[in-house]
C-alpha positions, 0 to 999 in steps of 0.5 A: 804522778797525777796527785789525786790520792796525794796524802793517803796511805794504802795497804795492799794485799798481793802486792808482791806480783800480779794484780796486786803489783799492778794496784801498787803501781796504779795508786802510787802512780796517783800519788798514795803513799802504799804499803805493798803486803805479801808472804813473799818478801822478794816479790814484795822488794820487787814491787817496790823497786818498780814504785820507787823507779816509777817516782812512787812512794811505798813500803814493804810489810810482811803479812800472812792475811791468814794469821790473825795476829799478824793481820791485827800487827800489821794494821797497827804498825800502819796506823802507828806510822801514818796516822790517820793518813793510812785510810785505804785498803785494797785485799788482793791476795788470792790462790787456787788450788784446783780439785774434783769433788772425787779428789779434793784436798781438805788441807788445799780447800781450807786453805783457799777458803782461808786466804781468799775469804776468811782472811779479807773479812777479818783484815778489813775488821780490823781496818774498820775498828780504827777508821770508824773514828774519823771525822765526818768530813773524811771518808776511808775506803775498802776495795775487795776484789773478788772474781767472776768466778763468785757468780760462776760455776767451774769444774775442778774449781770448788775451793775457789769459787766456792770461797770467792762466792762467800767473799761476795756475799760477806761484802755485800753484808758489810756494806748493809751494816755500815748503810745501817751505821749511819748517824742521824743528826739533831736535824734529821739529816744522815752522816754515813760511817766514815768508810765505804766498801766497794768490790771489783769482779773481774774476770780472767787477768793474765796473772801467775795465778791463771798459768795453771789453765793454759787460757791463751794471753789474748782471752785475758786482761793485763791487770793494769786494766783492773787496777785502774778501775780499782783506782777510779773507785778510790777517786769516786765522789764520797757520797757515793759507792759502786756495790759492784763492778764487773770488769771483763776481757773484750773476747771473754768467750763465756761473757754475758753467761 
């Protein structure tokens, strides 16, 4: 545990597998205390025992990013619990449910537009509303993981693309407003909100997720990769931000595009 985000709590969308595991593990390797958020409880156990194994500190909550009350209820609980300490959010959670203009399911394309767009934009609401409290020498952080897919066209990929392009757009409008919430001083100078907002876009991990496209394992990142990365954008300095950050395979075949 190398202790820099020693003191911080972080909760962690998609935490029982994947990208999400591989971020739970990352931060608490850095010493943050982490809530590990997923609809699957087993999953979520097995994250944490891997964290406890590791020496890191973590939690399990129960948390559907597609039902508002349980977002409102888990963000509470967090900041009923650690105060606030609870002042990193990392949204994850994602699916696909792959589908043909000439056969997609309404039921499977809301539901993607659900967990990957709708979900993340209102969890972070909810994380703002408490952390826009903190005093001036304190800075919360956001970290939204988005996709390549956002800035990329794909057959049979109309739900996801389509609702990681609006995850995009609706990050980058937050991270606008909160430019426009700064706080201009009796002496002119600014204090920014007391949050920022920054967002990874990678490309193919070698996740569950992606068995479904048969990529071969070489053309993919392992998803420590990105949460390293992810990592680094929770340690960059507090008077900066990184509005994107791209992160893809060395043998991506369709790299630059």
């Amino acid at each position: 545990m190398d202790g820099s985000l020693k003191g911080r709590v972080a909760l962690v969308t998609g935490g029982a597998s994947g990208l999400g595991r591989a971020t739970a593990l990352a931060l608490a390797e850095a010493g943050a205390h982490v809530a590990i958020a997923d609809i699957d409880a087993a999953g979520s156990e097995e994250t944490l025992s891997r964290v406890s194994a590791a020496g890191g500190s973590a939690e399990v909550v129960g948390l559907d990013v597609t039902d508002d009350e349980n977002r409102r209820s888990v963000v509470a609980g967090l900041f009923d619990r650690h105060g606030d300490a609870f002042d990193i959010l990392v949204n994850v959670a994602g699916i696909d449910r792959p589908g043909y203009i000439t056969d997609i399911d309404l039921a499977d394309y809301r539901q993607v537009q659900a967990v990957n767009c709708e979900g993340p934009v209102f969890l972070t609401s909810e994380f703002m509303k408490r952390v826009q409290h903190l005093p001036a020498e304190r800075t919360a952080d956001v970290v939204h993981v988005v996709s390549l897919s956002a800035i990329t066209s794909g057959s049979g990929a109309i739900a996801y693309n389509g609702s990681k392009a609006g995850f995009l757009n609706a990050t980058k409008c937050i991270q606008r407003e909160l430019r426009e919430k700064a706080v201009t001083q009796p002496d002119g100078s600014e204090r920014p909100f007391p949050c920022r907002v920054q967002s990874v876009i990678p490309a193919a991990m070698d996740t569950p997720m992606m068995e479904q496209w048969g990529i071969p394992g070489h053309l993919m990142m392992p998803p420590s990769a990105v949460a390293e990365a992810i990592r680094t954008l929770l340690l960059l300095h507090p008077a900066a931000f990184i509005p994107e950050m791209q992160i893809v395979p060395r043998l991506e075949p369709n790299f630059p595009r």
